[in-house]
C-alpha positions in Angstrom: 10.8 -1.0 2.9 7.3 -2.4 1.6 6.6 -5.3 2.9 3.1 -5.9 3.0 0.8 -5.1 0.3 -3.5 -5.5 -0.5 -4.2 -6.6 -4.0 -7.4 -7.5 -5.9 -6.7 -10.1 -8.2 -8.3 -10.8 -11.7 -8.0 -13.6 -14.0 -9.5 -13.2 -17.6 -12.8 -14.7 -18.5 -13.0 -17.2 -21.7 -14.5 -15.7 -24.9 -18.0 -16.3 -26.0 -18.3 -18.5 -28.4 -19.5 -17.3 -32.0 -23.3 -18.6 -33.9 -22.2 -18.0 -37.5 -23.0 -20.0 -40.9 -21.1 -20.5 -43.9 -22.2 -17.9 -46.4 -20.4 -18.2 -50.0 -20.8 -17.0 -53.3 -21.8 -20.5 -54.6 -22.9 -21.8 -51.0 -25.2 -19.9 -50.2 -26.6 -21.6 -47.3 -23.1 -23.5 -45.6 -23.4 -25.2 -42.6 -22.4 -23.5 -38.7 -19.1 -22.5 -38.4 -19.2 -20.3 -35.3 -15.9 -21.2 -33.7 -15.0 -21.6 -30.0 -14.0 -18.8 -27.8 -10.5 -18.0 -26.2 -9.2 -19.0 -22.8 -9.1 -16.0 -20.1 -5.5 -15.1 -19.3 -4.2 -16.3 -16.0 -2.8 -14.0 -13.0 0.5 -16.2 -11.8 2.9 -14.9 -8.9 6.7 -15.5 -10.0 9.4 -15.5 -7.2 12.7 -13.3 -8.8 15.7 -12.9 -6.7 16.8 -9.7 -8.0 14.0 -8.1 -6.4 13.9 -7.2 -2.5 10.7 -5.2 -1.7 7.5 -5.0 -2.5 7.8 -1.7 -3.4 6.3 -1.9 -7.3 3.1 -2.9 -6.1 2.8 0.9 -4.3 -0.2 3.3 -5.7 -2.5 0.3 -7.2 -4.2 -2.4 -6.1 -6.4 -4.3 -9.1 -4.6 -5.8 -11.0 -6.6 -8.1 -14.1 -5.5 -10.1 -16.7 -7.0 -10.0 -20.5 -10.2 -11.7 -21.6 -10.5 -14.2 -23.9 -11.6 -13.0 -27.2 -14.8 -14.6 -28.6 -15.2 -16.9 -31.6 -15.7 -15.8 -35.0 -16.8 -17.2 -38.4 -14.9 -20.3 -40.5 -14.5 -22.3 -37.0 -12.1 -19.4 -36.0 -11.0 -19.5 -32.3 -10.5 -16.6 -30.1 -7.2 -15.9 -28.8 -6.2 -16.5 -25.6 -6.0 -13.8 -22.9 -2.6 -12.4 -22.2 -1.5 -14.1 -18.4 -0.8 -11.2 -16.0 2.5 -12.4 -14.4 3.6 -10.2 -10.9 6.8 -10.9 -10.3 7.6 -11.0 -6.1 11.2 -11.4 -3.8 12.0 -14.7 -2.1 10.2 -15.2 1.2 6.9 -13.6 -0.2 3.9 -15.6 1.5 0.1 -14.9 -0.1 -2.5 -14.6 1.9 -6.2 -15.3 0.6 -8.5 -12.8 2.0 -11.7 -13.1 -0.5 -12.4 -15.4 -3.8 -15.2 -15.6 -6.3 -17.5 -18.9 -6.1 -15.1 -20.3 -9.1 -12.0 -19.5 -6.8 -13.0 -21.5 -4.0 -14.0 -24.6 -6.0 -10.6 -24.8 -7.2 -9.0 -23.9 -4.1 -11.5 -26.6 -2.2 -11.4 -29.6 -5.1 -8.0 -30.0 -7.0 -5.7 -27.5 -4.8 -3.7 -24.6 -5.5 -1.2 -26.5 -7.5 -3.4 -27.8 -10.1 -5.9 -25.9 -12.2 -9.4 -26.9 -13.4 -10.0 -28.8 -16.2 -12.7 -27.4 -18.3 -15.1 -30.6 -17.9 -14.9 -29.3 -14.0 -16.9 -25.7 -15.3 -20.2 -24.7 -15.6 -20.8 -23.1 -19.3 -24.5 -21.4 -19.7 -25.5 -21.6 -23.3 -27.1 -19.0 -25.2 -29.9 -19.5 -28.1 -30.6 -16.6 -31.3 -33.8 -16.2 -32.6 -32.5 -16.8 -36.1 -29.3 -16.3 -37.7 -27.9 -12.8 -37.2 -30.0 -11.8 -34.3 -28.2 -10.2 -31.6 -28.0 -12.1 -28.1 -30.9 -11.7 -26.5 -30.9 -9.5 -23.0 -32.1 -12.1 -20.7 -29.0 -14.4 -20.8 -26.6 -11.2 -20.4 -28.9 -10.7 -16.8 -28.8 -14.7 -16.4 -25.3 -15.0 -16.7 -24.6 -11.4 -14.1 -26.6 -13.5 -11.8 -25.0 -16.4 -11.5 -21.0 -15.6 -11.9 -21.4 -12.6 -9.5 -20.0 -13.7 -5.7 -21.2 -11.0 -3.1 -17.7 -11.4 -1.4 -16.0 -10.2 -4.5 -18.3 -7.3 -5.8 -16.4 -4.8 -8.6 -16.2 -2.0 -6.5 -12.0 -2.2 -5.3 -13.0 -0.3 -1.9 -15.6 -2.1 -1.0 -13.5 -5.0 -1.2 -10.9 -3.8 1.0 -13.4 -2.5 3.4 -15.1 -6.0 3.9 -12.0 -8.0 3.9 -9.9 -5.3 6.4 -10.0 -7.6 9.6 -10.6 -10.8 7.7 -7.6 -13.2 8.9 -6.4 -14.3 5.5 -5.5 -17.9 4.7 -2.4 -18.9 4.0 -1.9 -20.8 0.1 1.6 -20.4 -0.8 4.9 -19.3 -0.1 7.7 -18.5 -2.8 11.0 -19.5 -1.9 12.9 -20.3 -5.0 13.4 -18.1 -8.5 11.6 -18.5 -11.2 8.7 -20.5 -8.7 4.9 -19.8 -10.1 1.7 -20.4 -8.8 -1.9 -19.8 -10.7 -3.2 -17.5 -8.1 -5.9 -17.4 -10.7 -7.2 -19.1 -13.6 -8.6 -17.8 -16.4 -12.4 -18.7 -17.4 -12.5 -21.1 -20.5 -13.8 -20.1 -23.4 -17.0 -20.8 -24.6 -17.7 -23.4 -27.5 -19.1 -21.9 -31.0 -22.6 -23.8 -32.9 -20.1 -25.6 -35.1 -20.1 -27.6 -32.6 -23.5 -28.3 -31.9 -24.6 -29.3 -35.4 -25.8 -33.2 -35.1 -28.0 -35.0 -37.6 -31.3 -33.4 -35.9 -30.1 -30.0 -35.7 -28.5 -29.0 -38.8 -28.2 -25.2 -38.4 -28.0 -24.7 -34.4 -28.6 -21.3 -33.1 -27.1 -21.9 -30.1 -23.5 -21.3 -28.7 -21.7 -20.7 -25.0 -20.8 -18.4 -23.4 -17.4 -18.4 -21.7 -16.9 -19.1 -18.7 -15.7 -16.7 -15.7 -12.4 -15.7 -14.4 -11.1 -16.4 -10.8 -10.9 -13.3 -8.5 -9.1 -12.9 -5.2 -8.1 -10.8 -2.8 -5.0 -11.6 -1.4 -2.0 -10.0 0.9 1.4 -10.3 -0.1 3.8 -10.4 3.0 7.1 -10.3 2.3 9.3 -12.3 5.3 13.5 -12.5 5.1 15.3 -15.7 4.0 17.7 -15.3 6.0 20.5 -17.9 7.8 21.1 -15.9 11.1 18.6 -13.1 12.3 19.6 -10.7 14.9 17.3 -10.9 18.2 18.0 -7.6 20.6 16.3 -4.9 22.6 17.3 -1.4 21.1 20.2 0.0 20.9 21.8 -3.8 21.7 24.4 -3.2 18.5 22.8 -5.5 16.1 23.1 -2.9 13.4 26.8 -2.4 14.3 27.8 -5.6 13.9 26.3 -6.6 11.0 28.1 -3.5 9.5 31.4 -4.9 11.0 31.4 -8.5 10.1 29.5 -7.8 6.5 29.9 -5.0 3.5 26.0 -3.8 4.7 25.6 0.0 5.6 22.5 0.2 8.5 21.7 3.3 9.7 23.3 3.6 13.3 22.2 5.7 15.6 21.5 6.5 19.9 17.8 6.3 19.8 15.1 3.9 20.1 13.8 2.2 17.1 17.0 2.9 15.0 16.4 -0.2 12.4 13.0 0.5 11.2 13.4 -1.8 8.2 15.1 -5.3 8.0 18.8 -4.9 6.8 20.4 -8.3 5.3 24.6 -8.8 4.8 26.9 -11.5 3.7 29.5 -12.9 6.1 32.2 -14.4 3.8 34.3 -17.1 5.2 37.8 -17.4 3.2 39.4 -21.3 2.4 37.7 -24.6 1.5 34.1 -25.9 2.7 33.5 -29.1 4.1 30.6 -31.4 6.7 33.4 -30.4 9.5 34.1 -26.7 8.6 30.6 -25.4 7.8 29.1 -23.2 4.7 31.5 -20.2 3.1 28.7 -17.6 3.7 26.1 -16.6 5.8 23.1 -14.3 5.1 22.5 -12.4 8.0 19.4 -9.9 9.7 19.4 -7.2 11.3 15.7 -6.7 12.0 13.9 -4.5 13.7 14.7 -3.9 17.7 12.2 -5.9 19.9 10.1 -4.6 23.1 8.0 -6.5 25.8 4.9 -6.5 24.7 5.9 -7.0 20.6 4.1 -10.3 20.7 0.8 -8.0 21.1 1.4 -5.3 18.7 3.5 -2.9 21.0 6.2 -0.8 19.2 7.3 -2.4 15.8 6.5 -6.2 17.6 4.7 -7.9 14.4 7.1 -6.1 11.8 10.0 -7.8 13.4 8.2 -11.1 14.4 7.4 -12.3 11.4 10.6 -11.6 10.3 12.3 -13.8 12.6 10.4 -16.9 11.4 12.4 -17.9 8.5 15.6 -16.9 9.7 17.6 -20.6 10.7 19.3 -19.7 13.4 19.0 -16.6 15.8 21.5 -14.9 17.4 20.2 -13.2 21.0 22.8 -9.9 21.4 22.4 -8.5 25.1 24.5 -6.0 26.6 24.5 -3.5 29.8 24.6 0.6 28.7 27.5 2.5 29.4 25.6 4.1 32.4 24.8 0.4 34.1 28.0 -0.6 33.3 30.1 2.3 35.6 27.1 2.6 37.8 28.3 1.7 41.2 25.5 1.1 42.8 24.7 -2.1 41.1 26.7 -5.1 42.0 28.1 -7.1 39.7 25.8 -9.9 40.3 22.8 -7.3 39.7 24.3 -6.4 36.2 24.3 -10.3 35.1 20.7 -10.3 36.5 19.7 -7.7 33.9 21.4 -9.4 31.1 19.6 -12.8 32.1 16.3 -10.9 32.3 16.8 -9.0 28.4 17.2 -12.8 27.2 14.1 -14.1 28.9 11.8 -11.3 27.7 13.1 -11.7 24.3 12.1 -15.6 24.8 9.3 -15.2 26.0 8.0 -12.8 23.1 9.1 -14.9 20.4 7.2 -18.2 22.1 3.9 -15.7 22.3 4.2 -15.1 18.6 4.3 -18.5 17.4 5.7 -21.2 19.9 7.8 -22.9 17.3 10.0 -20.2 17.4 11.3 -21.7 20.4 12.6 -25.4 18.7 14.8 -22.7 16.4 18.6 -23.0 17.1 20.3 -20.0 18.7 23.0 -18.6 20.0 23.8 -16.1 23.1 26.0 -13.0 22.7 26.4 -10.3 24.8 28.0 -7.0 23.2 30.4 -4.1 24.4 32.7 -6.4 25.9 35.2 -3.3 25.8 33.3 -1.9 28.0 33.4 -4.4 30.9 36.0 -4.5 33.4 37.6 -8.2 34.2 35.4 -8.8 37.2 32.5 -8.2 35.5 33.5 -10.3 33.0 33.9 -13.3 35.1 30.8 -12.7 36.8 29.0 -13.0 33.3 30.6 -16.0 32.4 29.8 -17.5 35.3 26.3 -16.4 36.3 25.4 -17.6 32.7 26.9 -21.2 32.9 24.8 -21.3 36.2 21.9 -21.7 34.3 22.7 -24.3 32.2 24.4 -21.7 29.2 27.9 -22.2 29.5 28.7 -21.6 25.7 27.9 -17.5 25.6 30.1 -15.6 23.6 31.3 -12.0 25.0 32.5 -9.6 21.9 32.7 -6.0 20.7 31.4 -4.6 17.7 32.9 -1.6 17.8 36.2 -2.8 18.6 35.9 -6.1 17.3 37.3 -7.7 20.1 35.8 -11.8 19.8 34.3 -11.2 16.5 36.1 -14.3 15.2 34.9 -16.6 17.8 31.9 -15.7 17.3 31.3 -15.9 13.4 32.9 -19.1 13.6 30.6 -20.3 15.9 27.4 -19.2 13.4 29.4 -21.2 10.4 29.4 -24.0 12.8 25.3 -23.7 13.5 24.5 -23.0 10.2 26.1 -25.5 7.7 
């Protein structure tokens, strides 16, 4: 699954605009009709549901939109650049890594939801000799000068290379189909000598040039909208029971690290809904198995904490392997003090990440329950309620034994 991609963003800069003079059969010497240049095309981010990775951003990283095509003669207008729209899945937050000078003034002054109005731009001017005469070097040098940002150079690698440890700055998130946001705007184009003609300068030679494009660089971190994520050490059964109580297929397997990749299912209730009976369907996680130590990096720790942030409500699974289980040497009281330490190192990792992980609702499960003998059982129960969590539920994935209980107990936490 690709989840996290670099990209170097490029809007479209606005056409020049044109010096030009009407030149007819029978006028001979018209007045200036150099028209105005186009408007850059925009780069926009759309959210679309049907997608679920960021797989189709793989292999390249710039991405531009189309100039604006300058002016021409009879007060023609260049067209607009074509907008580059990159369509992303639900739950995909952009990062800002790097922006031109233009960029930032939008970011800084109107926001990210509004765009600049073309009053709010700079345009540099340029002046011909006489009519027909090419534009002259110096305002091509002129302009590199002053629309080029040293933090957004042209060179793609050097890019990356400068922004690599550069903590990026969170600007939007897209939760909703069919969302957009301008991640950036196109330069405007720039106005034509027609429009500079007055009653003391009848034949201007002068005209604008347009103005420049926005350019980011920008991280798009795709993070599960989910209702219930699954929160377990390996090999806890989260990947089991998701396969039981929904139609998704996870890879299951004996071995550390078996979910490498987030896998989402449906939970389907049947009859009506209602305030008292809770929603019809739940979208649930299975995300990758936590270690101590994830909140610092160790094993897959950030790929499945920042997963866990938008899920509503997470459901801790514990259980004892079949060796700890049957092994006699352990007391039964011992065995409930190894379930009660699984759930405070899984706390404790998710309030290192981000501490407001710990306001989310959850719900304690403890798995294999076919495994456990009666006295065990009891001991559970009641070694649980002793610190303060009386409402636990005990169930079986691979025999389904309490899986009722306990789906019912999610469509009660999640309506």
């Amino acid at each position: 699954m690709i989840d996290l991609v670099k990209l170097i963003l490029v809007a479209g800069d606005g056409g020049r605009g044109r010096v030009s003079f009407l030149r007819l059969r029978k006028v001979p010497k018209g007045g200036p009709d150099g028209g105005d240049g186009g408007n850059g095309g925009n780069v926009i981010i759309r959210g679309n549901k049907g997608l679920a990775t960021l797989k189709h951003f793989q292999g390249k990283v710039l991405y531009e939109a189309e100039d604006g095509v300058p002016g021409d003669k009879r007060k023609r207008i260049g067209s607009k650049g074509k907008d580059l729209v990159l369509e992303v899945p639900l739950g995909t937050s952009i990062g800002l890594t790097a922006e031109n000078s233009i960029a930032n003034k939008r970011r800084t002054f109107v926001g990210m939801n509004s765009l600049l109005r073309r009053d709010s731009v700079r345009m540099e001017k340029y002046h011909l000799e006489k009519e027909g005469a090419p534009i002259p070097e110096q305002y091509y040098q002129y302009m590199q000068v002053v629309n080029t940002d040293i933090t957004m150079e042209t060179d793609v690698q050097e890019i990356l290379q400068a922004t690599q440890k550069a903590e990026p700055l969170l600007i939007s998130e897209i939760t909703q189909h069919g969302q957009e946001i301008v991640v950036c705007q196109g330069g405007f184009g720039g106005r034509g000598n027609e429009r500079f003609k007055s009653s003391i300068n009848t034949t201007p030679l002068e005209a604008e040039f347009g103005s420049e494009g926005e350019k980011r660089s920008v991280i798009l971190e795709l993070k599960l909208l989910a209702d219930v994520g699954l929160v377990g050490f390996p090999n806890a059964g989260k990947s089991t029971l998701l396969s039981v109580v929904t139609k998704a297929k996870p890879k299951i397997a004996n071995y550390p690290f078996t979910t490498i990749e987030p896998n989402l299912g449906v939970v389907s209730f049947d009859g009506e809904t209602g305030s008292n009976i809770g929603t019809s369907e739940i979208v649930m996680a299975d995300i990758p198995g936590l270690i101590e130590g994830a909140s610092q990096g160790k094993g897959l720790g950030y790929d499945f904490l920042r997963h866990v942030e938008n899920c509503s409500v997470l459901l801790f699974v514990l259980s004892l392997s079949e060796e700890q289980v049957f092994d006699e040497t352990i007391s039964n009281t011992q065995k409930v003090s190894l379930l009660l330490e699984q759930l405070a190192k899984l706390q404790s990792e998710l309030e290192k990440h981000k501490k407001i992980l710990k306001d989310k609702k959850f719900i304690i499960s403890i798995n294999k329950l076919d495994l456990y003998p009666q006295e065990l059982v009891t001991a559970i129960t009641s070694g649980f309620a002793k610190e303060g969590m009386k409402d636990i539920i005990l169930f079986s994935a691979a025999t389904k034994m309490g899986l009722t209980q306990l789906t019912q107990a999610l469509r009660e936490v999640v309506k």
